[in-house]
NUNUVO-987872 format. One record per residue (C-alpha): residue number from 1; y, z, x. Coordinates in steps of 0.1 Angstrom, whole numbers. Layout:
[markol NUM; [Y; Z; X]]
...
//
This chain:
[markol 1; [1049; 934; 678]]
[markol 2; [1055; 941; 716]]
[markol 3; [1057; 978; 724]]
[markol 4; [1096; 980; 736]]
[markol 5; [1086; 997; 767]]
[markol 6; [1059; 967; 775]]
[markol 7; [1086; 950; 765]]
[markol 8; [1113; 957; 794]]
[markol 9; [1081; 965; 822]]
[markol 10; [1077; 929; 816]]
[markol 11; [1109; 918; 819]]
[markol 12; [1115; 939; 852]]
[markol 13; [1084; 924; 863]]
[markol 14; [1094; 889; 862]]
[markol 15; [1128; 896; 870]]
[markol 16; [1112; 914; 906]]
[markol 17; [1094; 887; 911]]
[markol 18; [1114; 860; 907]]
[markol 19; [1141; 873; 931]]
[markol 20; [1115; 879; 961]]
[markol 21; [1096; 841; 953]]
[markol 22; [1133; 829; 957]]
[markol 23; [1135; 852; 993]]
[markol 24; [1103; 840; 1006]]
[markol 25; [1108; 803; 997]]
[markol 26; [1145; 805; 1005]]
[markol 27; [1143; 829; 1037]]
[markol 28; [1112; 812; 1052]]
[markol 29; [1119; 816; 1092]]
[markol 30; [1114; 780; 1109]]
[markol 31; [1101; 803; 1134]]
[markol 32; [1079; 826; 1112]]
[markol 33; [1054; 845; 1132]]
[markol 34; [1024; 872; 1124]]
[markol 35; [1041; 906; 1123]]
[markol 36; [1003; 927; 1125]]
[markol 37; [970; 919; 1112]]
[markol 38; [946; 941; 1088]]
[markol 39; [908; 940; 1084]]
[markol 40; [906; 916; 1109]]
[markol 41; [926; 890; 1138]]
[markol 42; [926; 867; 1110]]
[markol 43; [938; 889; 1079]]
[markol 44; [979; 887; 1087]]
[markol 45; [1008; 900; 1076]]
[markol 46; [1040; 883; 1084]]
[markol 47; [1079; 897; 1086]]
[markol 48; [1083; 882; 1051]]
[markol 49; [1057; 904; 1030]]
[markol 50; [1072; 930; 1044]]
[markol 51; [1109; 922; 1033]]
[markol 52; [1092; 908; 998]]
[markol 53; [1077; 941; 991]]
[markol 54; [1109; 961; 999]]
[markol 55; [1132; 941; 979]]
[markol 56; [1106; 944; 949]]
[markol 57; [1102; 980; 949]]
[markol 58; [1145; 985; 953]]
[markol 59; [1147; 962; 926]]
[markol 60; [1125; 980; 904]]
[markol 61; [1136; 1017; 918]]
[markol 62; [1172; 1012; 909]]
[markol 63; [1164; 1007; 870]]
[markol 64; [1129; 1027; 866]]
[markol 65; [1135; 1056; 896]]
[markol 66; [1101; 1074; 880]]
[markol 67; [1077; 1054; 884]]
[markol 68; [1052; 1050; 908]]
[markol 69; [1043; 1024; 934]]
[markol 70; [1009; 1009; 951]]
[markol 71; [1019; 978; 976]]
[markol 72; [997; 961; 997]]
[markol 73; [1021; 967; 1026]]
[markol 74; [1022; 1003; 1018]]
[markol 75; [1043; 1008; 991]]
[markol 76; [1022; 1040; 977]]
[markol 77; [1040; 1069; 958]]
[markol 78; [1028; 1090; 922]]
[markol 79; [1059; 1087; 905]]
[markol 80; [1063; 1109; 868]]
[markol 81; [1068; 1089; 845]]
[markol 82; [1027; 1079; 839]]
[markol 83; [1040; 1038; 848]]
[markol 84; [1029; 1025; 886]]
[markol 85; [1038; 988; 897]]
[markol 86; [1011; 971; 912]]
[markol 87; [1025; 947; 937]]
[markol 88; [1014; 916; 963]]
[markol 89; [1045; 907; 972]]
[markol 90; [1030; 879; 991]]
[markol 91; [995; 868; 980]]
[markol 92; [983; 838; 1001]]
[markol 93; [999; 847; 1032]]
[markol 94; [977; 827; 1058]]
[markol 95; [990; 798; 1034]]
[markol 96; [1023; 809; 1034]]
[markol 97; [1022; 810; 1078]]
[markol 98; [1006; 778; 1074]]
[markol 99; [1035; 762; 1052]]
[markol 100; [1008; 750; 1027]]
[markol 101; [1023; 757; 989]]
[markol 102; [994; 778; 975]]
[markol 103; [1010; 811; 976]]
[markol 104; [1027; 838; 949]]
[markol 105; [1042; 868; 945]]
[markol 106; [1021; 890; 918]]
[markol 107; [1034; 923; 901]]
[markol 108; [1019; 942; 874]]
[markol 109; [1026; 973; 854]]
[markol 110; [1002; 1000; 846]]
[markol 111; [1006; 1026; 815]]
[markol 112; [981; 1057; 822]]
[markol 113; [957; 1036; 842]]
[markol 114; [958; 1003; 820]]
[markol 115; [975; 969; 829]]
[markol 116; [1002; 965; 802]]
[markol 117; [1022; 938; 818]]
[markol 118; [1022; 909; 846]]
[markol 119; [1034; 882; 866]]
[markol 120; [1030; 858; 891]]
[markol 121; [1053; 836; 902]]
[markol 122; [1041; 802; 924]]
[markol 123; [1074; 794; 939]]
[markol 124; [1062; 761; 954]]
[markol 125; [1046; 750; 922]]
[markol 126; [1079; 762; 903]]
[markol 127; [1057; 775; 879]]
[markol 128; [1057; 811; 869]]
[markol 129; [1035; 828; 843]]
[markol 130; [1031; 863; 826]]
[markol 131; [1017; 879; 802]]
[markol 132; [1020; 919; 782]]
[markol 133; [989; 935; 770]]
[markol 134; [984; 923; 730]]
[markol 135; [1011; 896; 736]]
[markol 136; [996; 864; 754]]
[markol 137; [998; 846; 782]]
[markol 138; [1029; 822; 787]]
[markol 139; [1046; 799; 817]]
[markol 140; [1072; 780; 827]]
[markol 141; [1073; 750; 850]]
[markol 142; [1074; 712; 846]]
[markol 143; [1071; 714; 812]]
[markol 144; [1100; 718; 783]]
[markol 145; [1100; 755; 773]]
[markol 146; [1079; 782; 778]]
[markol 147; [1044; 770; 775]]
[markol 148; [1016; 793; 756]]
[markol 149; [986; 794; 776]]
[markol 150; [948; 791; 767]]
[markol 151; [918; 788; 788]]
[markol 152; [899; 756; 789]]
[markol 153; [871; 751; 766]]
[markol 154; [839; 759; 780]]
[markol 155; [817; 735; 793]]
[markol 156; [782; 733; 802]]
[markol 157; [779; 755; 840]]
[markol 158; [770; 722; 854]]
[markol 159; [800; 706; 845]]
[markol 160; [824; 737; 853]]
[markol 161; [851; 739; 878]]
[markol 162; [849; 772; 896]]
[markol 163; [872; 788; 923]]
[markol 164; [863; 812; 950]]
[markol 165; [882; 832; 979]]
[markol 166; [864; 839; 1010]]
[markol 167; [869; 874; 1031]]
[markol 168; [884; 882; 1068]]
[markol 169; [859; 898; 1077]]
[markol 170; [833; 876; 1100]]
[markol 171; [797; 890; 1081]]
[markol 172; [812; 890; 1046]]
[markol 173; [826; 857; 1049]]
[markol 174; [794; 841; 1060]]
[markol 175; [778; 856; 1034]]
[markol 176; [801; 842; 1007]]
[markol 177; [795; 808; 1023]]
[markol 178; [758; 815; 1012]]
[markol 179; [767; 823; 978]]
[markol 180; [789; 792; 974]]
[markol 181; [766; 770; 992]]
[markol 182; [734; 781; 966]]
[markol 183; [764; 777; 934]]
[markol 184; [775; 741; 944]]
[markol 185; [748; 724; 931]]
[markol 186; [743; 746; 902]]
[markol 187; [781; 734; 896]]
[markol 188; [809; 707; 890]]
[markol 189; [825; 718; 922]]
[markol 190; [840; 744; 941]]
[markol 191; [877; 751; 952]]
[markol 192; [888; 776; 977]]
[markol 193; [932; 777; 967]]
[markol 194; [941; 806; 988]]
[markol 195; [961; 829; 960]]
[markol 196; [939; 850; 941]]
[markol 197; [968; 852; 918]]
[markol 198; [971; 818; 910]]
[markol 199; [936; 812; 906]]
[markol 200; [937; 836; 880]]
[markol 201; [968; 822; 865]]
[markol 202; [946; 787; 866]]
[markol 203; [922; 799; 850]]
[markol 204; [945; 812; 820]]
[markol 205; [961; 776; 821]]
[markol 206; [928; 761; 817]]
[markol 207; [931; 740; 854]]
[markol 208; [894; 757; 864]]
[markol 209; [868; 770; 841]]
[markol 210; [863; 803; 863]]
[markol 211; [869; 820; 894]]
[markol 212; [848; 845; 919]]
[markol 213; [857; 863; 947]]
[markol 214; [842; 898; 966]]
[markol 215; [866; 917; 983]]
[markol 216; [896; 922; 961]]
[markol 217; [925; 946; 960]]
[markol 218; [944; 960; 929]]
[markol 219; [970; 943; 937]]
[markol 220; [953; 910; 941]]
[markol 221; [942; 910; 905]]
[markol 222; [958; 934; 884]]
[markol 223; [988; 902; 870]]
[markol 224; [964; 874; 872]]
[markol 225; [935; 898; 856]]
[markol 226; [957; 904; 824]]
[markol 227; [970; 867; 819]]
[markol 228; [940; 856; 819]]
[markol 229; [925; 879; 796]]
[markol 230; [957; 874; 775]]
[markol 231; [946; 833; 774]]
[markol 232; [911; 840; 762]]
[markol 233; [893; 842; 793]]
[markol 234; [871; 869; 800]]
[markol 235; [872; 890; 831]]
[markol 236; [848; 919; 847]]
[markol 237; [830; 922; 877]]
[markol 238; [791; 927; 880]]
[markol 239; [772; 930; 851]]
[markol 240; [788; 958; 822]]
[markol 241; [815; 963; 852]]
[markol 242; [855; 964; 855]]
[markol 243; [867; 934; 882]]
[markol 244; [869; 952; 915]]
[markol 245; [863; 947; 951]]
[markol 246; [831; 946; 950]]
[markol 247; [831; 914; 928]]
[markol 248; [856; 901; 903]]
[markol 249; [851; 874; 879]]
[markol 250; [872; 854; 852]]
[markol 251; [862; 823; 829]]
[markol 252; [864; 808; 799]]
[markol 253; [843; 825; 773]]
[markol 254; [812; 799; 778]]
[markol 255; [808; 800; 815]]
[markol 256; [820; 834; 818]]
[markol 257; [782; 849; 813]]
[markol 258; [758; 822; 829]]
[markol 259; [785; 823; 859]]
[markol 260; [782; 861; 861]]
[markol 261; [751; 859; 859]]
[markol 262; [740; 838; 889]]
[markol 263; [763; 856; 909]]
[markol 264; [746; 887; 907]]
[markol 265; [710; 866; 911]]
[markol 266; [725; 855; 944]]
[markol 267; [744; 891; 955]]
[markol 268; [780; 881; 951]]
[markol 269; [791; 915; 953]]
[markol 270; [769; 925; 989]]
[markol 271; [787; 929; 1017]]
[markol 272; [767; 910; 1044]]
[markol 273; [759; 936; 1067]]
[markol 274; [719; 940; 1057]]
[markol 275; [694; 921; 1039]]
[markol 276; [707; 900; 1014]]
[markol 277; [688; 908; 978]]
[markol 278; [664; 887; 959]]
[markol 279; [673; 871; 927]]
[markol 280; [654; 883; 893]]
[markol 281; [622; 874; 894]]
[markol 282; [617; 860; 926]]
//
């Protein structure tokens, strides 16, 4: 049975985010334009994130005034109440700018440091998904209903699909192309989508076998991390490791290890900036 408090943090978190996926898909500017970039020239943030994130934490701030906040456009205060929303009010932005579809709006709740409750909401895809801590993982879209969701059964790593993100930053980047260039053939394919959050949310809904990325925020994983945990996927970073920025990782149970694995032969997690390390053994 749901914890009641789980319970409406869920429901405030869907309810958040579908209102701003409805403002960014409704409110897109035919004129829309970079508003300031972060880590680098090509790391963006437009007027819409911003006015995503706002509406998001009023929406939440009017029924749960305690809590705390951590945006990625700076939403960042303690609150009392031992709850903080985790929020990317626009995850996929360069897609977004673009006008391509793969973007979403991601909030989760944390209770004492733990991930009790997310969702993500692909307003382009009219899907969204969610998912509380014990509970599940469910969606909605094209289909009748609310769908249950499970991860895909796990294949042989040669035949898996696996997703990937690459970084803004010119020397990480180029070292991620290494990584995915020495995975490919190890591999069914690659995908790059652009959304973090729905790559997660993919994984949960057993479209990929498992995804990979270095250089991850809280708030790029914290809904997508507990759906697909909450689908039977299993999620961590390197080796005996939490997902984090230095490498995050979610699969079906199968691939999840031999996919873990390889990354950390082949220094997923470095940065770039030095010599890249040798695999075991070599």
């Amino acid at each position: 049975m749901t914890d009641p408090l789980h319970a409406e943090l869920l429901w405030l978190a869907r309810e958040a985010a579908r209102r701003a996926g409805e403002l960014l898909r409704d409110g897109r500017p035919a004129d829309l334009a970079v508003a300031a970039t972060k880590s680098s020239p090509i790391d963006v943030v437009t007027e819409m994130d911003i006015a995503a994130e706002k509406l998001i934490t009023t929406t939440i701030a009017e029924r749960r005034p305690e809590d705390g906040f951590l945006g990625e456009e700076g939403a960042s205060t303690e609150g009392s109440s031992g709850i903080r929303w985790v929020i990317d009010p626009l995850d996929g932005t360069v897609n977004y700018l673009y006008g391509l579809p793969s973007w979403s709006v991601s909030i989760a709740a944390e209770q004492d440091g733990e991930t009790v409750a997310g969702a993500v909401v692909a307003p382009m895809r009219g899907e969204a998904y969610h998912a509380v801590r014990g509970g599940g993982a469910y969606a909605t879209g094209a289909w009748a209903g609310e769908r249950r969701l499970t991860c895909r059964p796990s294949p042989p790593l040669d035949q898996a699909l696996v997703s990937t993100g690459f970084n803004y930053v010119t020397e990480v980047r180029t070292h991620q192309a290494d990584v995915a260039r020495r995975l490919i053939p190890l591999l069914r394919d690659i995908r790059r989508g652009g959304s973090a959050a729905i790559d997660l949310c993919d994984v949960a809904a057993g479209r990929l076998d498992g995804y990979f990325e270095r250089g991850l925020h809280p708030w790029d994983l914290a809904a997508g991390d507990l759906i697909a945990r909450e689908a039977g996927a299993l999620t961590g970073g390197r080796p005996g490791r939490r997902p984090s920025y230095e490498l995050a990782v979610a699969a079906s149970p199968g691939v999840f290890g031999p996919l873990q694995r390889l990354l950390e032969d082949f220094g997923a997690w470095h940065d770039g900036d030095g010599p890249s390390p040798h695999p075991r053994g070599a």
